[in-house]
C-alpha positions, 0 to 999 in steps of 0.5 A: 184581943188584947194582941190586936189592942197592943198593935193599934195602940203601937202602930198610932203611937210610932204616928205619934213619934213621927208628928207629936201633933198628929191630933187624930192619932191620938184620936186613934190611941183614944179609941183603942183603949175605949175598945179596951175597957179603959175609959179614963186612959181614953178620955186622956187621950181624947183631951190631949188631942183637943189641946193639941189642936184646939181648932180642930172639930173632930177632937171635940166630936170624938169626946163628945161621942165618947161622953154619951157612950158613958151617959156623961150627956151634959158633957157629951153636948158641950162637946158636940156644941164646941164642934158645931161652932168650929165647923157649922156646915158638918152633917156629921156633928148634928147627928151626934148631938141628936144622938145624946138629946135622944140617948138622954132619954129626956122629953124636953130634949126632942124638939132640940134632937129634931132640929139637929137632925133637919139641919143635918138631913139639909146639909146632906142626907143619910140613913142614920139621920133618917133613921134617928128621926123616924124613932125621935117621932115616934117617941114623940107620937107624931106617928105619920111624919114618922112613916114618911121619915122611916121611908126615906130611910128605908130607900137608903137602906133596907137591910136594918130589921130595927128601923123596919121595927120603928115602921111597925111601931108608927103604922101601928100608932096610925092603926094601919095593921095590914102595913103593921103586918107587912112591915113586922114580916120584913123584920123578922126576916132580918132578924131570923138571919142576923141571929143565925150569924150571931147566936150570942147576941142578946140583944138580937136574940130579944128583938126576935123574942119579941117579934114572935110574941107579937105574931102570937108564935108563943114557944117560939118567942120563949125560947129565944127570950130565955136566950137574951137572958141568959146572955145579957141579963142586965141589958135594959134593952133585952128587959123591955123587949123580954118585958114587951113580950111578955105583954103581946103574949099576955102575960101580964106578971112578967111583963110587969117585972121586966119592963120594971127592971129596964126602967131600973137598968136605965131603960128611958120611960118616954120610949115606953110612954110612945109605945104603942103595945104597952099603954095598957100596962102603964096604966096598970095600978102595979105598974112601978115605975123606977128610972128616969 
């Protein structure tokens, strides 16, 4: 990969050398070295196109983006605000900003988070922007607008096993279990092909654990559980579906320790709180919750 990195960053740079103020060429240079694990390089160079083009939106929606990929989330909204400004009709923008309000994991961020979403769904409507607000409501319990918003992404989009999951979660938190059932089937139907094309992805291997739990197929739900562990051991996503699965399969001690370490990993404990297979366990007296 590093061949491939050194030919994108040669091919952006001769760009460079043709116009120096070619801004999303250096955009360009900015996202190779964050493909490469260099994040200062890349902030240098997401900076340098904003003061090449301070006029020009996509400098700042890039930084912005760039900040909430490394949690900076203050910094990321400044940005995203900045862009908004310069171009106040962009669908784009306001789904990016939604995005840091709900990867901030803060409560008092949701109402916030929904307006952006709304306001990018009115200028034109995507999956993602669906997507985002079917999850944003059910972090904030309000289950039915949550199905009718996972819908509307679902008619754009069906092939997605975790927004099929998300209409699982809502169903259940309407208590629907013949829809709950029918919803979890489509998932792990996704699910069962997404991890046969990718056997090393922790994450899906977890999702998949974790939907086996919740059909009680125990020895299925085990081995791929051990699976995420072993591949991403420090992801706070793979800990809370590892966590969540242990609960389904009533497990109780194990269920503890992992949702515990996701919390401690960064794992946000609204998305616990709007959960609805886990209200029991965090209301167990063992429950010690470190995190935000």
């Amino acid at each position: 990969s590093d061949g491939k990195f050194d030919l994108a960053l040669q091919e952006f740079q001769r760009a460079l050398q043709l116009d120096p103020r070619n801004a999303d060429a250096l955009i360009g240079i900015a996202h190779a070295y964050e493909s490469a694990g260099r994040p200062a390089d890349a902030e240098a160079a997401y900076k340098k196109a904003i003061a090449l083009r301070p006029d020009y939106w996509d400098g700042y929606n890039n930084l912005g983006v760039f900040y909430d990929g490394q949690n900076r989330y203050q910094e990321a909204i400044a940005q995203l605000r900045h862009a908004v400004d310069l171009t106040p009709d962009n669908a784009r923008v306001y789904l990016n900003l939604a995005a840091v309000y709900i990867d901030s994991g803060d409560p008092k961020r949701f109402p916030e988070a929904e307006q952006a979403l709304k306001k990018s769904i009115e200028l034109g409507p995507t999956y993602p922007a669906y997507a985002n607000l079917g999850y944003l409501y059910i972090q904030e319990r309000k289950y039915a607008e949550a199905t009718a918003t996972v819908e509307n992404a679902l008619k754009l989009n069906d092939k997605d096993f975790l927004v099929w999951g998300n209409l699982a979660l809502a169903y259940q938190g309407l208590n629907q279990k013949e829809k709950v059932s029918a919803a979890r089937d489509q998932e792990l139907a996704l699910l069962e092909k997404a991890v046969a094309s990718n056997p090393r992805d922790g994450q899906m291997q977890s999702y998949l654990g974790l939907v086996y739990a919740q059909k009680k197929l125990r020895d299925k739900a085990l081995l791929r559980l051990q699976s995420a562990l072993v591949l991403s051991p420090d992801d706070n996503v793979v800990l809370e579906n590892v966590g969540e699965a242990y609960e389904n399969l009533g497990d109780r001690v194990h269920a503890l320790k992992y949702i515990e370490e996701s919390l401690q990993k960064g794992y946000g404990l609204a998305a616990l709180k709007s959960n609805p297979d886990l209200q029991s366990l965090l209301s167990d007296p063992n429950f010690r919750p470190k995190g935000k």
